[in-house]
N, C-alpha and C positions, 0 to 999 in steps of 0.2 A: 765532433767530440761527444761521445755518452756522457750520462751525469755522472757516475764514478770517475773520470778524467776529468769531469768540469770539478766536483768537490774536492779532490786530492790535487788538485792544480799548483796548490800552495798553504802554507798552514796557516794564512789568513782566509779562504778561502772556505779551508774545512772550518774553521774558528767560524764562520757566520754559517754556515750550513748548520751547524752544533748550536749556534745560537738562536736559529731560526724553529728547534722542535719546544713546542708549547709542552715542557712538563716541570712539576713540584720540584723535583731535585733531580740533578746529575751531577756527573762524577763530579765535577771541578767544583760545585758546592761544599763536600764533603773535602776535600782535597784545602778549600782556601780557609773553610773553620778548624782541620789541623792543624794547618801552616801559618796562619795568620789571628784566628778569635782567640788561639788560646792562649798569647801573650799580650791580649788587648783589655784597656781596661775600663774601657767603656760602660757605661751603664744603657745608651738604648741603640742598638745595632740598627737601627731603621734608619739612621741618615749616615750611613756607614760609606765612606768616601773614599775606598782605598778602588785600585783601580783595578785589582786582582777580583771584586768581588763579582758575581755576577759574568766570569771571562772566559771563554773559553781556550780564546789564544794565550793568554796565562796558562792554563792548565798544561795546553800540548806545551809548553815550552820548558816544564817541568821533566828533570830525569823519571824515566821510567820507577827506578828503583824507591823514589819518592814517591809517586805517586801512590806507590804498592804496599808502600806501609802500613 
């Protein structure tokens, strides 16, 4: 098995691959403060519990046509 057939294995699979690149922001950040910060009424997002944050498998599970808004 190459690594393209070990990471598309399954979309929990790619979900930790995706979770595994050390960077600032990706998609599904931008994607979960759409969908989710902007009807929250929090005052301090740092002990932010919801389980979409931070997810990648959240993200891929989302319609395409969502995501693309």
């Amino acid at each position: 098995m190459d690594n393209f057939q070990s990471i598309t294995a399954s979309p929990e699979a790619l979900a930790a691959f995706l979770g595994s690149i050390p960077a600032i922001e990706m998609p599904w950040d931008e994607a979960f403060h759409r969908l989710c910060c902007s009807s929250c009424s929090a005052a301090d997002c740092d002990d932010c519990r919801r389980s979409e944050r931070d997810n990648p498998l959240w993200w891929l599970g989302l319609p395409a046509a969502e995501v693309e808004k």
